[in-house]
C-alpha positions in Angstrom: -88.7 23.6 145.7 -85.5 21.2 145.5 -86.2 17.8 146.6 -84.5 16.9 149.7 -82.6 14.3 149.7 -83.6 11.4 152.4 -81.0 9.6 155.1 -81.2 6.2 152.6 -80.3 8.4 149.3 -77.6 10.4 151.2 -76.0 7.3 152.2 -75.8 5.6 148.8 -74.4 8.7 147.2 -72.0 9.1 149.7 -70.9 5.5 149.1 -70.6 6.4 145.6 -69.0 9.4 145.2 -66.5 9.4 147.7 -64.9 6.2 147.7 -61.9 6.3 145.8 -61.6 2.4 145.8 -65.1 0.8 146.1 -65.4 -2.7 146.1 -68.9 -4.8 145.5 -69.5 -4.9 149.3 -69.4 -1.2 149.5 -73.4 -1.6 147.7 -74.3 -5.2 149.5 -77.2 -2.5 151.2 -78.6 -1.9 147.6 -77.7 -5.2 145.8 -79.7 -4.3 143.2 -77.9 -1.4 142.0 -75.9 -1.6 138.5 -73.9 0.5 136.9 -76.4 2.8 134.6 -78.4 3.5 138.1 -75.0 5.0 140.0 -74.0 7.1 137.0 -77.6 8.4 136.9 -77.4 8.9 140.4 -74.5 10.4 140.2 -75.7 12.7 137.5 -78.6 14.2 138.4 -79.1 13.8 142.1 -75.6 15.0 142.6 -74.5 17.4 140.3 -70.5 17.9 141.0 -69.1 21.7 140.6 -65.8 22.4 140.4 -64.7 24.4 143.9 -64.4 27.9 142.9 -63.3 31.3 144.2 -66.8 32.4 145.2 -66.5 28.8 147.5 -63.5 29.9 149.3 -65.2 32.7 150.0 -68.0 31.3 151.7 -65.9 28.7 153.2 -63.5 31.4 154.6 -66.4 33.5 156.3 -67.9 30.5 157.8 -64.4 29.6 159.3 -64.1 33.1 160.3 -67.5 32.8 162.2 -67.0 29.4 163.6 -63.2 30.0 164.7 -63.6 33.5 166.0 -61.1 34.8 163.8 -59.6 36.7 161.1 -58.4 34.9 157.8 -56.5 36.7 155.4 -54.9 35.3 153.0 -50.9 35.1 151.8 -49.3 36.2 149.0 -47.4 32.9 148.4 -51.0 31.1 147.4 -55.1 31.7 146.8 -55.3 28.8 149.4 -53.1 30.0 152.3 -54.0 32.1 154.7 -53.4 33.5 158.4 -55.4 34.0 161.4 -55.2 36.5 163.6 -52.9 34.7 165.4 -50.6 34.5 162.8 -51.2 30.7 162.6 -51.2 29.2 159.5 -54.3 27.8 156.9 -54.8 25.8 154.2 -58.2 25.7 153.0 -58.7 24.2 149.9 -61.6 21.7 148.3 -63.4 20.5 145.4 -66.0 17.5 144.4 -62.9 15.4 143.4 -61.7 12.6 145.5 -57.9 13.8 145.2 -56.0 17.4 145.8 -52.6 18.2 144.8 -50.2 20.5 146.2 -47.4 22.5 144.1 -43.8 21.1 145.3 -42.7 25.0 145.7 -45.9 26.0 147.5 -45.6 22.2 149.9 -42.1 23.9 151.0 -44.1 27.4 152.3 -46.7 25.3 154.6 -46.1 25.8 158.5 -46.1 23.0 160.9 -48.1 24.7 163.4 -50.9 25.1 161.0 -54.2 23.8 159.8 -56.2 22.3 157.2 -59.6 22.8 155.8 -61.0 20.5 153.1 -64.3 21.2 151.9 -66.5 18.4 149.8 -68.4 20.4 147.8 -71.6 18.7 146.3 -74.7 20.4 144.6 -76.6 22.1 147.7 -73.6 23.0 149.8 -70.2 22.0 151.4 -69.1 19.7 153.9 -66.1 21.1 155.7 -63.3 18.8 157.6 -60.8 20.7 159.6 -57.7 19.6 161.8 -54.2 20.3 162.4 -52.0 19.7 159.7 -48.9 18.6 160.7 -49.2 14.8 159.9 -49.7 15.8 156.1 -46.3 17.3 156.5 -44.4 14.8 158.7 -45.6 11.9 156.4 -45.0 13.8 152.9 -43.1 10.8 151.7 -46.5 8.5 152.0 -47.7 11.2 149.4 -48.4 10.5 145.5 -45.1 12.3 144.4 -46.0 13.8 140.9 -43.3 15.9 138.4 -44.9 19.3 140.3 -47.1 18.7 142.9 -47.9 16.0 145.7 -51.2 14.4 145.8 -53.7 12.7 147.9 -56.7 10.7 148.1 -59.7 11.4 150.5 -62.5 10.0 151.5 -65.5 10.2 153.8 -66.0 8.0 156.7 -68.7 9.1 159.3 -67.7 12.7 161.1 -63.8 12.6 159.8 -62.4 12.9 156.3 -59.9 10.2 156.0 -56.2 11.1 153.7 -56.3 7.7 152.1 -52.1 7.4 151.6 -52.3 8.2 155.3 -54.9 6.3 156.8 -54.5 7.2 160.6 -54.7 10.9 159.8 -58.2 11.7 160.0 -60.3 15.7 160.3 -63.2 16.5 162.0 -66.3 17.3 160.5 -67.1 20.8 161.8 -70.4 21.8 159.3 -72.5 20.6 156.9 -73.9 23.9 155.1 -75.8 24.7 151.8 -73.9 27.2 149.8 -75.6 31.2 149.7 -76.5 29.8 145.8 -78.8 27.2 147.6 -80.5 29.0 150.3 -81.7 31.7 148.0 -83.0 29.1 145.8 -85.0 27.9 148.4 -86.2 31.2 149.7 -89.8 32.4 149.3 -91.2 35.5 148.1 -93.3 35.3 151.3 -90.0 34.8 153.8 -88.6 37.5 151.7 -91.5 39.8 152.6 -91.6 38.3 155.8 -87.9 39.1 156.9 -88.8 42.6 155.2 -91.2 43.3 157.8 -88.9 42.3 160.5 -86.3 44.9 159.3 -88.9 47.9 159.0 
């Protein structure tokens, strides 16, 4: 079985992988880390993935589920989609601590939309969600690159902060392991078990 990470461990990763800017204070509770034990940490407690198509997918139903709606997406981009309310999502993520956004594809986004961004680490995803109109409004705070506008993020408590602009913050809605991870952890006993329930 996986080890299970405790509330001390979780805590010091997070402070390690997903501050962008991290200053000595950011480890005055572990003042006796140095920099061989992060980038152990970092490499075999929390192995980063890059955020795939299969994710989406799994990100997607969950949204489905949670919002009580249909996504599907739009031609224009993998990452847009529509609800059955015809409102607008982006739902994009990674184990990176910045996203980009094509120019041509920025002009497409709706106002009256949303935004997903999942953190994807080793067991699962942690999925922030909001409105996404203050991304749009405050474009010119963005990184502006030769084709895409970019963004810092990090992790502060329940909200996912956009660094560039730092009083736009989403809600954490889930912290989930990925399919991959549950049937990892599965047993050949709870299979047989759930087996018997579906006879």
């Amino acid at each position: 079985m996986p080890q299970i990470l405790s509330q001390e461990i979780r805590a010091k990763l997070d402070t390690l992988l997903y501050s962008v800017h991290i200053s000595k204070n950011d480890f005055r509770f572990v003042p006796e880390f140095n920099l061989t034990e992060k980038v152990k940490i970092m490499a075999t407690e929390h192995e980063i993935h890059k955020f795939n198509e299969d994710d989406r997918a799994e990100v997607v139903f969950f949204l489905e589920k949670r919002l009580k709606t249909t996504l599907s997406p739009m031609q224009h981009s993998k990452t847009f989609y529509k609800d059955s309310n015809n409102c607008f999502h982006l739902i994009i993520g990674g184990s990176d601590f910045w996203h980009g956004i094509d120019k041509e594809k920025f002009k497409l986004i709706e106002i009256n939309g949303f935004i997903t961004i999942t953190v994807k680490h080793k067991r699962g995803y942690r999925i922030y969600h909001g409105e996404i109109d203050k991304l749009i409004t405050n474009k010119s705070s963005l990184r502006d690159r030769s084709k895409s506008y970019q963004f810092n993020i990090r992790e502060r408590s329940n909200h996912l902060i956009i660094s560039e602009i730092p009083d736009y913050r989403l809600e954490k809605i889930a912290d989930i392991r990925s399919w991959k991870a549950l049937s990892e952890d599965i047993t050949d006993t709870q299979i047989d078990n759930l087996k018997d329930l579906l006879k």
